[in-house]
Phi, psi and omega in degrees: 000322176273345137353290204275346188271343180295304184288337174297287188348269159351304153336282176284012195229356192293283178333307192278333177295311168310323182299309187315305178276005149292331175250088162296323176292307172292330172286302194321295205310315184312286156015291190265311160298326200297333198281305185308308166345287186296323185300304203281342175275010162252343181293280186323286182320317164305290139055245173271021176288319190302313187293353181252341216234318168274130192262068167218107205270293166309196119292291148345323182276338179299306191300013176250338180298145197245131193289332183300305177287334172316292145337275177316322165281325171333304209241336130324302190314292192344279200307302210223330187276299180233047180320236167042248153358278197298292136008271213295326185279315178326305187308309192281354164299287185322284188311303214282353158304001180275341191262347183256122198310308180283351129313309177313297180312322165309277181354283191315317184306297182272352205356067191286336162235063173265338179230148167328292182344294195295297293201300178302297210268344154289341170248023182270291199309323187303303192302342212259293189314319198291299204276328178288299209249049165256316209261313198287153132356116192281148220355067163273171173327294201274312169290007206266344215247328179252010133311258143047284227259348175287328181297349181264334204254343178271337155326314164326314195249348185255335138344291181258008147118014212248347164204125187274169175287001158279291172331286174335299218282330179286333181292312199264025154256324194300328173300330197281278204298319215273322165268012163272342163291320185291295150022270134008278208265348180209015176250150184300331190224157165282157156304183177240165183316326196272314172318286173327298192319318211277311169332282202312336186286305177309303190248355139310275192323315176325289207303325210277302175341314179269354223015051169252153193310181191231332203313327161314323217246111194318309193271024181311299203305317188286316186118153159247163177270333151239199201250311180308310182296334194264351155263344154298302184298320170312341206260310139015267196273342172267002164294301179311328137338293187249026166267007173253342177216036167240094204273172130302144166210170171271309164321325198280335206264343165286310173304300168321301178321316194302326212269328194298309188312285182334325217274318214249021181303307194288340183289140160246160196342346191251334182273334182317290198309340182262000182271316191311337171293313206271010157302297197290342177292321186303334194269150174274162197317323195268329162281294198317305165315286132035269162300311194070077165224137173293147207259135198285182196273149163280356183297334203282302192307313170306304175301288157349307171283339206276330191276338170262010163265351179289304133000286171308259169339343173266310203286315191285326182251335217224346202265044176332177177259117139044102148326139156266027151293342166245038161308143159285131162258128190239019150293137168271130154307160184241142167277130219295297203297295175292352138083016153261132161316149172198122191307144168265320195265159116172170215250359172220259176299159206235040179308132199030071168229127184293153172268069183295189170290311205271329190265353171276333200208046177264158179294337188277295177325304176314317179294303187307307188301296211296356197245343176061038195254159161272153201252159177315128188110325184283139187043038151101230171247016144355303214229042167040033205301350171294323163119220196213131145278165192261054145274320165292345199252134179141170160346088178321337129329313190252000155345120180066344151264158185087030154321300178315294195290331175271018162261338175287304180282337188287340188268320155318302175288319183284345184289316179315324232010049163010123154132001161262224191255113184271047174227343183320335178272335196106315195246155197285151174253000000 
């Protein structure tokens, strides 16, 4: 029986098969639109899935979004839509705040990037902060607890007078603004409107969390109405930021040199002189000056363009989208019994990385050896591979301290209960 439905087939598919080899061309092409077809109509579905799936439809609805969904369309984009990108636009929210002279100067000051050691582990601890309360649940334990403890530490320093609520409010726009721009400039699509609503919705809330003022912001007395209005104006007073005080300095350009080295630890040496180019090509006319960096060659700002628009055209056309079986993941596991963080990833020094089998003898471990840098295991407990409580993450100055005050604040923040709409009163914080 199956036999004979088997032989049927063949039958009918004998003709299209012949036909298919009398026409080789006309089949490939049918093909290749067929494909392109599909790429773009699952790129778009994925897409409009948050707007069919959320109930916020409108404009009207937005100002009804919730810091939790906000989180979610977010960490999505992260994760799975533009992983890359979005990565590369955080990192780079952190450097161009480097550019404004009393941030820099604290830097300099504190000299958190004077050495690889310091410069590595400051930026494993940023990142540890970052990624707890982007990635856990909005006002969970563990993001609630790595405010807590970023809030202990810029406390320190807001004491003594060493960071203003303008550095605060410009630090939290770079976060806001800065990967929809890289998006924007090297992705197949711009975010969408709902996307943007979600950015704001989202590091509004961080910001209320961190108390920093808003006061700056034309709709402080009123309210915003959304996350979109509330990240426009933000986009707003920080263009205008730094055209007033994103100056040349010597500080912006010595904190740069540390990071560009750090950025090129792993390049060798014959390579450095084309990555510092292709640092200054990523900066805009207005950091560079700024930085006091020399304006790259033109060949380099051509080669760049020319490599995300090929980027763009693959991606856009010829590209399905990213599984989320294949998401990045950018949780730190926690250890049950020790309650320590402990990083999977990282790109330079291997700070809280366990040395299991895959991260001791991984393609990152080999680049590190081949580089003459250490891999997960290498120098004992140096590089912490036991992981980190977050009492530990920060200066080394501030090891251990300021337990009290951040259980204090972390209990303050779950009393707020994070994860609703911080626009819902109407009013500015």
């Amino acid at each position: 029986m199956a036999s004979s439905l088997l032989d049927s087939s063949l039958q009918y598919l004998e003709p299209v098969i012949e036909t298919a080899k009398q026409h080789v061309g006309l089949t490939i092409g049918a093909s290749a639109a067929l494909y392109i077809i599909a790429c773009n109509a699952l790129r778009f579905q994925r897409v409009r899935w948050w707007e069919k799936h959320l109930p916020y439809k409108t404009r009207d609805d937005y100002s009804r979004m919730t810091a939790e969904h906000a989180r979610e369309i977010t960490h999505y984009i992260a994760v799975a839509e533009f992983p890359w990108v979005y990565l590369k636009g955080m990192q780079f929210a952190l450097f161009r705040t480097y550019g404004i002279p009393t941030i820099s100067k604290l830097l300099v000051a504190t000299k958190q990037l004077s050495s690889r050691a310091h410069a590595t582990k400051r930026y494993a601890d940023t990142e540890m902060l970052l990624g707890e309360f982007t990635t856990q649940k909005a006002g969970s334990e563990r993001s609630n607890a790595a405010l807590a403890r970023l809030n202990y530490i810029h406390g320190v320093y807001q004491k003594k007078g060493q960071i203003t609520n303008d550095d605060m409010l410009y630090t939290l726009s770079m976060f806001a603004l800065e990967p929809k721009r890289w998006i924007a400039r090297y992705e197949w699509r711009e975010v969408t409107p709902l996307e943007l609503c979600a950015f704001g919705t989202e590091w509004k809330e961080i910001g209320d969390a961190m108390n920093i003022s808003y006061e700056p912001l034309p709709s402080y007395e009123k309210g915003w109405k959304d996350g979109l209005h509330w990240v426009e104006e933000l986009d707003e007073w920080a263009s205008a930021y730094e055209e007033r005080c994103m100056v040349p300095n010597k500080w912006n350009h010595q904190t740069a040199e540390e990071t560009t080295a750090m950025l090129l630890y792993t390049v060798p040496e014959w390579v450095k002189p084309i990555g510092r180019n292709l640092v200054s090509t990523l900066m805009d006319d207005r950091l560079r000056k700024a930085m006091m960096y020399p304006a790259p060659p033109p060949s380099y700002p051509m080669f760049v363009n020319t490599i995300f628009r090929i980027r763009k055209f693959i991606h856009r056309y010829l590209s399905l989208p990213r599984p989320w079986f294949l998401r990045l993941d950018f949780e730190f596991p926690q250890d049950k019994k020790t309650g320590r963080l402990q990083r999977k990833n990282y790109e330079h020094d291997p700070w809280y990385v366990k040395p299991s089998l895959k991260n001791r003898w991984g393609k990152q471990a080999w680049m590190n050896w081949m580089n003459g840098m250490p891999a997960p295991g290498d120098g004992g407990d140096k590089f912490w591979p036991q992981g980190v409580h977050y009492s530990e993450i920060g200066p080394a100055s501030m090891l251990g301290k300021g337990a009290e005050e951040v259980e204090a604040t972390k209990a303050k923040l779950m009393s707020m209960k994070l994860g609703g709409c911080p626009f819902a009163m109407g009013k500015a914080t």
